[in-house]
Biopython code that builds the backbone (N, CA, C, O; Angstrom):
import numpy as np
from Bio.PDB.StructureBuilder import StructureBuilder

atoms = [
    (1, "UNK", "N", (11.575, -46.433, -17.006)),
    (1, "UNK", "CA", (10.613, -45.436, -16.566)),
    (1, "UNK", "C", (10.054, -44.734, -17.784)),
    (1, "UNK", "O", (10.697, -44.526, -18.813)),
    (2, "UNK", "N", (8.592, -44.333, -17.539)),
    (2, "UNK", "CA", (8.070, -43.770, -18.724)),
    (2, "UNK", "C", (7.762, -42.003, -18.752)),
    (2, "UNK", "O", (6.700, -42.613, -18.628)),
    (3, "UNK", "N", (7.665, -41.119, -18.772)),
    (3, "UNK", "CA", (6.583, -39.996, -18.906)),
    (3, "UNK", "C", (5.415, -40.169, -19.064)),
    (3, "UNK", "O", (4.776, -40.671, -19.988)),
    (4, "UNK", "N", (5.069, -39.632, -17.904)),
    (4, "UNK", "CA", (3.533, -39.989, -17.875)),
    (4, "UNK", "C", (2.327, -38.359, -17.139)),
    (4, "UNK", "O", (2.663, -37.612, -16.220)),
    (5, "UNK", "N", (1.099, -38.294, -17.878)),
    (5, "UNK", "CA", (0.741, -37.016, -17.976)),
    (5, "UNK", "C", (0.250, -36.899, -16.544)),
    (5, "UNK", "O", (0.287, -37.707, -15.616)),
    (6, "UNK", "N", (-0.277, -35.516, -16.641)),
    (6, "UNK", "CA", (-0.500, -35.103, -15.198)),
    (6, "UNK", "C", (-1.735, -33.871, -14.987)),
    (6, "UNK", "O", (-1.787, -32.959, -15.812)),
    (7, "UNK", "N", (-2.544, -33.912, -14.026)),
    (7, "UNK", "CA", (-3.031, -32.719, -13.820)),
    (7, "UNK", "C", (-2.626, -30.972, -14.656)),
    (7, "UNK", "O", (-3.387, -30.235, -15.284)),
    (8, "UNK", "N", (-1.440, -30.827, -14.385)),
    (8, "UNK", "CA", (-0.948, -29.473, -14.153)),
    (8, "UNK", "C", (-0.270, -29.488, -15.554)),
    (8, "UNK", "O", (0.153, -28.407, -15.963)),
    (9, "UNK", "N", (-0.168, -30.241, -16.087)),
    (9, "UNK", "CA", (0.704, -30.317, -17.148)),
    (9, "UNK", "C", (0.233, -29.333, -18.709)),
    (9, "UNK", "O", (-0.724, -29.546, -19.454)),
    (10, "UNK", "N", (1.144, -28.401, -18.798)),
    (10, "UNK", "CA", (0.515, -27.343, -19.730)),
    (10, "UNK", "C", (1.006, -27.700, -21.282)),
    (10, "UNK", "O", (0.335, -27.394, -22.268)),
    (11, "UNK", "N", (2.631, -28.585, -21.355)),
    (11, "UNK", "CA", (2.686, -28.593, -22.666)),
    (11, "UNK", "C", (3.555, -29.989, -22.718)),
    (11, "UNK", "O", (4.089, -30.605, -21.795)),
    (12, "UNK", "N", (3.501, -30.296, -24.263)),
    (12, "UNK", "CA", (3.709, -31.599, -24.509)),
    (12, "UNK", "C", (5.394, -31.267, -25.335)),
    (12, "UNK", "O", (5.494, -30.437, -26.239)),
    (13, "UNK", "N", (6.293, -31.880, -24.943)),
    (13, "UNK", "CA", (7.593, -31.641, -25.636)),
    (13, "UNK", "C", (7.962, -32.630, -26.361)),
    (13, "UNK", "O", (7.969, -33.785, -25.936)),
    (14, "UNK", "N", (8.352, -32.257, -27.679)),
    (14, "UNK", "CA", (8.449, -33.242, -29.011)),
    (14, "UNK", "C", (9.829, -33.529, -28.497)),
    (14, "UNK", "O", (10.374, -32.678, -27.794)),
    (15, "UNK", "N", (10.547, -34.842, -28.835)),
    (15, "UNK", "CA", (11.630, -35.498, -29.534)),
    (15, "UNK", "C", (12.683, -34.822, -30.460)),
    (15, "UNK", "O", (12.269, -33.670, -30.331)),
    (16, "UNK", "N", (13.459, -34.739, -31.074)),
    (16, "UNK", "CA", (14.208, -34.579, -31.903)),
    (16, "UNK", "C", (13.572, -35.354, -32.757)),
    (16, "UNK", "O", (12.634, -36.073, -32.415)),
    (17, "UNK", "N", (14.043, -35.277, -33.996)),
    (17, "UNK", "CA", (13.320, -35.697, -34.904)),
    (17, "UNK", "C", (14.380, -37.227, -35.528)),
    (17, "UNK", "O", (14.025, -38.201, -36.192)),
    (18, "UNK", "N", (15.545, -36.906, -35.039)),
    (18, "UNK", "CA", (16.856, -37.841, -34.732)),
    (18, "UNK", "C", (16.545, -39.085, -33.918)),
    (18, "UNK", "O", (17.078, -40.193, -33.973)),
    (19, "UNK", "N", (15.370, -38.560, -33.002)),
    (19, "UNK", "CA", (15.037, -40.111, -31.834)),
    (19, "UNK", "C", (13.781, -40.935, -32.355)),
    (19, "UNK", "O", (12.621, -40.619, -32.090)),
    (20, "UNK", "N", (14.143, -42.003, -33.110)),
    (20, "UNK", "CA", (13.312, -43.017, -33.501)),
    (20, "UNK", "C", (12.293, -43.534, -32.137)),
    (20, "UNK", "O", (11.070, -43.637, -32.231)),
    (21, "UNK", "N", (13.190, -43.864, -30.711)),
    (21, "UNK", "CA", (12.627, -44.772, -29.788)),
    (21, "UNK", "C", (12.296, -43.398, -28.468)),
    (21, "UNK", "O", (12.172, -43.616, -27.263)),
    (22, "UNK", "N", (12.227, -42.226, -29.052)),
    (22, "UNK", "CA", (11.554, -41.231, -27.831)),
    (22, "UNK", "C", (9.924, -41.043, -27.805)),
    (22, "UNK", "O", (9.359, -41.268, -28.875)),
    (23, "UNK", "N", (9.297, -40.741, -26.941)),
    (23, "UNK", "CA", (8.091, -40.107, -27.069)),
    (23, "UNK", "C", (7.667, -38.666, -26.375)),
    (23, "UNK", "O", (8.139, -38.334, -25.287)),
    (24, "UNK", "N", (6.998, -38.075, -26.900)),
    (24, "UNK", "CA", (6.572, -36.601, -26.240)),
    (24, "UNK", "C", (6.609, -37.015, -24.687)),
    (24, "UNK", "O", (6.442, -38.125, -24.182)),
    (25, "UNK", "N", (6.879, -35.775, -24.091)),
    (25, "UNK", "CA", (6.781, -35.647, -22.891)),
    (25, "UNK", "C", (6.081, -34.498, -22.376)),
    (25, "UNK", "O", (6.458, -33.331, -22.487)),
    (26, "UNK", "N", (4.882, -34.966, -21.722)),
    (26, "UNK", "CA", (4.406, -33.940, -20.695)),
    (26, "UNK", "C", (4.874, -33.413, -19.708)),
    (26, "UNK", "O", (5.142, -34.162, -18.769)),
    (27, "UNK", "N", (5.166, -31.807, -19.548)),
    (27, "UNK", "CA", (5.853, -31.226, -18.308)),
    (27, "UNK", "C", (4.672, -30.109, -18.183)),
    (27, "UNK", "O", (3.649, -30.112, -18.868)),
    (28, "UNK", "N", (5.073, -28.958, -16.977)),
    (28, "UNK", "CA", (4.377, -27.922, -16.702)),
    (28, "UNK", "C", (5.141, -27.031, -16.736)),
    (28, "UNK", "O", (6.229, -27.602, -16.660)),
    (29, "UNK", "N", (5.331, -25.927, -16.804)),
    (29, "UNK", "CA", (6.314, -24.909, -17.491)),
    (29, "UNK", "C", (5.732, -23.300, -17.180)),
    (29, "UNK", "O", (4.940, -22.763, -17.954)),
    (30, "UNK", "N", (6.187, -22.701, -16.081)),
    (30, "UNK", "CA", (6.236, -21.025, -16.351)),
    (30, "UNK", "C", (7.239, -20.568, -17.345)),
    (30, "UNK", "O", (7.629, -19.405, -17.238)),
    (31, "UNK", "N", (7.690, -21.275, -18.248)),
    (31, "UNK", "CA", (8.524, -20.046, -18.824)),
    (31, "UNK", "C", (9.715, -20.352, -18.400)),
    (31, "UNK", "O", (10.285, -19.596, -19.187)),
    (32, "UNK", "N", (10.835, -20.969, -17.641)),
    (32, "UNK", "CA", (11.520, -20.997, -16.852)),
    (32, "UNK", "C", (11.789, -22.363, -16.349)),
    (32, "UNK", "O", (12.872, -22.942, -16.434)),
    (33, "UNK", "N", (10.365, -22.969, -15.653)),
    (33, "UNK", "CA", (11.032, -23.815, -14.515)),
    (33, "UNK", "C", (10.272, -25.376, -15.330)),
    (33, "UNK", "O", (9.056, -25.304, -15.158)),
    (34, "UNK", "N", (10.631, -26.627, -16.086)),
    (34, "UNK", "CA", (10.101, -27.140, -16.231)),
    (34, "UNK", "C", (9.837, -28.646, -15.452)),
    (34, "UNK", "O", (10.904, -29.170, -15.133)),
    (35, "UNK", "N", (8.913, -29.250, -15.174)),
    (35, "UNK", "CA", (8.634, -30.138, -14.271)),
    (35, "UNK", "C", (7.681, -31.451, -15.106)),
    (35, "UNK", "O", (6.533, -31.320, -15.530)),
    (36, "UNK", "N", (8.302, -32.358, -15.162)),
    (36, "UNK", "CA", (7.753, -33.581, -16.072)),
    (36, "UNK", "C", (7.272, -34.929, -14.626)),
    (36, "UNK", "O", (7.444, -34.730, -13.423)),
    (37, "UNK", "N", (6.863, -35.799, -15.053)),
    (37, "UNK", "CA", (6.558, -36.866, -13.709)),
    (37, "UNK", "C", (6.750, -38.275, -14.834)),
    (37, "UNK", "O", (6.488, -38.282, -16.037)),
    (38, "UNK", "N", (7.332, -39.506, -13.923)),
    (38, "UNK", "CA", (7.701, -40.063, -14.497)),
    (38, "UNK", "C", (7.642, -42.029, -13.829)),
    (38, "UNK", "O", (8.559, -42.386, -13.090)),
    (39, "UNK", "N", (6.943, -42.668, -14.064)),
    (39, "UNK", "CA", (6.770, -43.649, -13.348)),
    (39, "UNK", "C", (7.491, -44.943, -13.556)),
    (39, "UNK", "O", (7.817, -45.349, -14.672)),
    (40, "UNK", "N", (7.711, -45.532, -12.511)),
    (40, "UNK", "CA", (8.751, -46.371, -12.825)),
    (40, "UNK", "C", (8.467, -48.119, -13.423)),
    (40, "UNK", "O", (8.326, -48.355, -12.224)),
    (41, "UNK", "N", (8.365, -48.804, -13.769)),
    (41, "UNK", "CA", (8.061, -49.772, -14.048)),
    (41, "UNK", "C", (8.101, -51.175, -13.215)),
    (41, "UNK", "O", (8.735, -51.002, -12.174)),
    (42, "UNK", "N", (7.676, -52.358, -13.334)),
    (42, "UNK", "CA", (8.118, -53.137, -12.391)),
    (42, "UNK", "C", (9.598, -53.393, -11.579)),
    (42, "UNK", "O", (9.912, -53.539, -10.398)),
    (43, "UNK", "N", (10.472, -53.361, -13.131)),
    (43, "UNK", "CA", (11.617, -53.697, -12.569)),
    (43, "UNK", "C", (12.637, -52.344, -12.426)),
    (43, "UNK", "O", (13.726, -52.332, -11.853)),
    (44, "UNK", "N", (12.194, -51.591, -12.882)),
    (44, "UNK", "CA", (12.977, -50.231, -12.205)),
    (44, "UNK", "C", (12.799, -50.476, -11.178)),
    (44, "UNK", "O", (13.903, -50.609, -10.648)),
    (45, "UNK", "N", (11.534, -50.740, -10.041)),
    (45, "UNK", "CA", (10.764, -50.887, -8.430)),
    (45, "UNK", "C", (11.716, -51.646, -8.256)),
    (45, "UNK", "O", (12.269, -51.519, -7.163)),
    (46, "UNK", "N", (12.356, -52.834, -9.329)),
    (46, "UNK", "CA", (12.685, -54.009, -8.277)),
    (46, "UNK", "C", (14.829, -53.161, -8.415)),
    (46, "UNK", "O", (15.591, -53.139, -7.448)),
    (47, "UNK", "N", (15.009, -52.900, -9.120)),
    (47, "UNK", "CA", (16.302, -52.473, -9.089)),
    (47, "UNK", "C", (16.401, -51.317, -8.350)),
    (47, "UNK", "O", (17.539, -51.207, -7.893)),
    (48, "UNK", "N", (15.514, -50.217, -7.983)),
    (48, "UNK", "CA", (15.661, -49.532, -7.027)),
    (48, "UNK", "C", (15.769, -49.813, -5.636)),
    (48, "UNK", "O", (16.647, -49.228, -5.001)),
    (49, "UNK", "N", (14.913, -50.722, -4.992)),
    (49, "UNK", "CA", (14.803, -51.614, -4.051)),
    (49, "UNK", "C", (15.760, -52.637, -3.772)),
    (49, "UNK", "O", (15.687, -53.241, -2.702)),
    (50, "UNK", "N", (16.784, -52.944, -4.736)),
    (50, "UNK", "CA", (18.414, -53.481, -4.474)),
    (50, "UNK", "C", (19.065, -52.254, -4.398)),
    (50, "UNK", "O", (20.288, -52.369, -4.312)),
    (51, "UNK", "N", (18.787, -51.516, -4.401)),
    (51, "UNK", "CA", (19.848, -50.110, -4.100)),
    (51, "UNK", "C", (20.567, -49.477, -5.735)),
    (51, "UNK", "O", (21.432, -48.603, -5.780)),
    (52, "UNK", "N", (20.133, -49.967, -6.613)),
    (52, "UNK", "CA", (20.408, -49.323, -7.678)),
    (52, "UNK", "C", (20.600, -48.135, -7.667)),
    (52, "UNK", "O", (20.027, -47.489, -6.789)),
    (53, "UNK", "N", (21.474, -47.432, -8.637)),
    (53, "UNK", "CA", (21.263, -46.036, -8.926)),
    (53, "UNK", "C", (20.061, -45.990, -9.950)),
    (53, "UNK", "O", (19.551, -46.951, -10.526)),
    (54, "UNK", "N", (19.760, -44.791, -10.033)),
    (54, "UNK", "CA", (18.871, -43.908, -10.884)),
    (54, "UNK", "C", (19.736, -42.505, -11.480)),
    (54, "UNK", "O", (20.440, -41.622, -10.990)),
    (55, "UNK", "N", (19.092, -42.977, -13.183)),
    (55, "UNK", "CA", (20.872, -42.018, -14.013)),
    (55, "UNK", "C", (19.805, -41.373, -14.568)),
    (55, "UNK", "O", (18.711, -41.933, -14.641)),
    (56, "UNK", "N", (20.007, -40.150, -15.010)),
    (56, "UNK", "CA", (19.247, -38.976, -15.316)),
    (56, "UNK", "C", (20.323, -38.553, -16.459)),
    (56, "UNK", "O", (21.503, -38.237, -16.305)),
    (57, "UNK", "N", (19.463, -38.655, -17.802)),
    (57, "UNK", "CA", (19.837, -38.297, -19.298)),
    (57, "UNK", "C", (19.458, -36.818, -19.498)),
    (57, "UNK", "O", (18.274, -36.496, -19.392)),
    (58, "UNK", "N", (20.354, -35.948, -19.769)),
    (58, "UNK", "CA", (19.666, -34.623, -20.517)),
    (58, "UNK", "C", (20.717, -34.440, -22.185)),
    (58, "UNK", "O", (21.932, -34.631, -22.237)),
    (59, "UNK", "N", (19.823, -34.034, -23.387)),
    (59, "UNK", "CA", (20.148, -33.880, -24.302)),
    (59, "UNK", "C", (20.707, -32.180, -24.237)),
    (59, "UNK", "O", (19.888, -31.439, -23.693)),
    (60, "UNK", "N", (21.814, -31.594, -24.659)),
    (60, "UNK", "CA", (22.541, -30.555, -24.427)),
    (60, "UNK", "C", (23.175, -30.154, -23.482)),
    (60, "UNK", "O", (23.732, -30.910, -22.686)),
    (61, "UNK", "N", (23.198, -28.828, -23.410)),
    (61, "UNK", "CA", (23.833, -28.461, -22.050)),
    (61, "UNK", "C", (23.186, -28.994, -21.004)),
    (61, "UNK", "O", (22.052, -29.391, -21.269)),
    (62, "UNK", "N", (23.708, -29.185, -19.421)),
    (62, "UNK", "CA", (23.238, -29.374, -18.495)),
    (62, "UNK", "C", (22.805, -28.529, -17.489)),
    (62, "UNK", "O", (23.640, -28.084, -16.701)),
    (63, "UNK", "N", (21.255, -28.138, -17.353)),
    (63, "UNK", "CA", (20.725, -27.270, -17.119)),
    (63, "UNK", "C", (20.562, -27.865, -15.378)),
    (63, "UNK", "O", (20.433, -29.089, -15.327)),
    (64, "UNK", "N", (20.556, -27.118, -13.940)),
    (64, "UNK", "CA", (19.810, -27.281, -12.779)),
    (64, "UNK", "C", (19.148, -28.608, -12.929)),
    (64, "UNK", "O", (18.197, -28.701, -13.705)),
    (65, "UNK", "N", (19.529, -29.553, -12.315)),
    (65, "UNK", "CA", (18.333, -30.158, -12.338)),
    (65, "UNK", "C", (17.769, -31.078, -10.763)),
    (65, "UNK", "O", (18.512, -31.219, -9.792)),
    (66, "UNK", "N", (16.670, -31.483, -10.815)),
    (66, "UNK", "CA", (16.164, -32.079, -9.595)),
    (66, "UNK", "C", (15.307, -33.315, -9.680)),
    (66, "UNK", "O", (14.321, -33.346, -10.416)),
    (67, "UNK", "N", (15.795, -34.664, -8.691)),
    (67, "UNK", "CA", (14.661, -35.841, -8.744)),
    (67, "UNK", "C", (14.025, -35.736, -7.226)),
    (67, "UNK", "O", (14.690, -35.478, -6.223)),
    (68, "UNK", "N", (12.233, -36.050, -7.263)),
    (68, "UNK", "CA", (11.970, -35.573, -5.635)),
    (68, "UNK", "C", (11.030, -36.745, -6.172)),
    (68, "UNK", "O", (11.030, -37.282, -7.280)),
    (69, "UNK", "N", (10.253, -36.975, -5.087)),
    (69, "UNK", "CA", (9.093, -38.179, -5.200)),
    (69, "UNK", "C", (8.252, -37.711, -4.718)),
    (69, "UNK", "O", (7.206, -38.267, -5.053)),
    (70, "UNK", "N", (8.012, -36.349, -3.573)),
    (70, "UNK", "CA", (6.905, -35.312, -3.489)),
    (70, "UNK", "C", (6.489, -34.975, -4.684)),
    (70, "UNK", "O", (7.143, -34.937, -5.726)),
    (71, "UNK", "N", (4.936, -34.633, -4.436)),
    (71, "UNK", "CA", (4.182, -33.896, -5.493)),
    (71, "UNK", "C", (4.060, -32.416, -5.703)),
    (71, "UNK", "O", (2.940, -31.930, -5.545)),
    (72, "UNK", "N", (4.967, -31.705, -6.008)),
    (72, "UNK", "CA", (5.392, -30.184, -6.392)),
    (72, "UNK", "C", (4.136, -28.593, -6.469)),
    (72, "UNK", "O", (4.138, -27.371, -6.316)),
    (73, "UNK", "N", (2.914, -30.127, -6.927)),
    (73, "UNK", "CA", (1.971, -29.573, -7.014)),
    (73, "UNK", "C", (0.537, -29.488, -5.973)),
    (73, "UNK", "O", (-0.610, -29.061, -6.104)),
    (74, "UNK", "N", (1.340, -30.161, -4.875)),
    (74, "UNK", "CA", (0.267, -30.458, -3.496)),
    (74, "UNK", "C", (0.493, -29.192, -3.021)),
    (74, "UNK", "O", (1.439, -28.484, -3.364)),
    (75, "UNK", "N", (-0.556, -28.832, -2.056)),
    (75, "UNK", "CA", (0.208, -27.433, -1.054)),
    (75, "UNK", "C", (0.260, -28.219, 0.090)),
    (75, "UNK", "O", (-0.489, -29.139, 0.418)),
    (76, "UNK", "N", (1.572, -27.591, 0.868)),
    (76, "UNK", "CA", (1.850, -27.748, 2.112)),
    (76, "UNK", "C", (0.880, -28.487, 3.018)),
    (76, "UNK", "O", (1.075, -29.661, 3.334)),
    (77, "UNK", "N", (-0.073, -27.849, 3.395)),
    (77, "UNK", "CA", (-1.533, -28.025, 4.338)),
    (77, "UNK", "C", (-1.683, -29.567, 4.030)),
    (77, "UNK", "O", (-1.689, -30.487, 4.848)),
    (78, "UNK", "N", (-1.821, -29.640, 2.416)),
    (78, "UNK", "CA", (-2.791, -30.798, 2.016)),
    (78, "UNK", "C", (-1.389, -32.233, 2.107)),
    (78, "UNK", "O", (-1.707, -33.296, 1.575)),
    (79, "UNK", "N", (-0.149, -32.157, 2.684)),
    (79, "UNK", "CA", (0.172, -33.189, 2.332)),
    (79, "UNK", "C", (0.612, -33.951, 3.567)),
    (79, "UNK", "O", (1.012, -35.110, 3.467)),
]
sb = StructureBuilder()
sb.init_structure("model")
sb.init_model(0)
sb.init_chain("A")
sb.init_seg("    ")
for serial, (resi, resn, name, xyz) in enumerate(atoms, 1):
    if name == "N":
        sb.init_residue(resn, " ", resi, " ")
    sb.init_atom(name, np.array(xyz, "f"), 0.0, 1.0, " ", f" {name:<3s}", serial, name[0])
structure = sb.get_structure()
């Protein structure tokens, strides 16, 4: 899966300077709550679709976190 940009997306988050094979990531961010989008590739589709798990990496502490496939940024009405 890649990071991939978005409408709403206010800032771009650098790498460590340690990660040769990372790239910036676009999220949206009050201050607080950050929200990135992330698409999956052919065969992620096809290993999800055998029932694979999906593993979620965070560098440091482990902060709250959440995977949804809704769009965060639709309103209610419109979805």
């Amino acid at each position: 899966m890649r990071p991939t940009n978005f409408p709403e997306s206010n800032v771009n988050m650098q790498p460590p300077a340690s990660m040769d094979d990372c790239t910036p990531m676009p999220v949206y961010t009050d201050g607080t709550l950050f929200v990135s989008r992330w698409m999956p590739n052919r065969e992620d589709l096809d290993a999800l679709s055998r029932g694979e798990p999906l593993w979620l990496f965070v560098w440091g502490a482990q902060p709250p976190v959440a995977l949804e496939t809704e769009n965060p940024f639709t309103k209610p009405q419109e979805r």
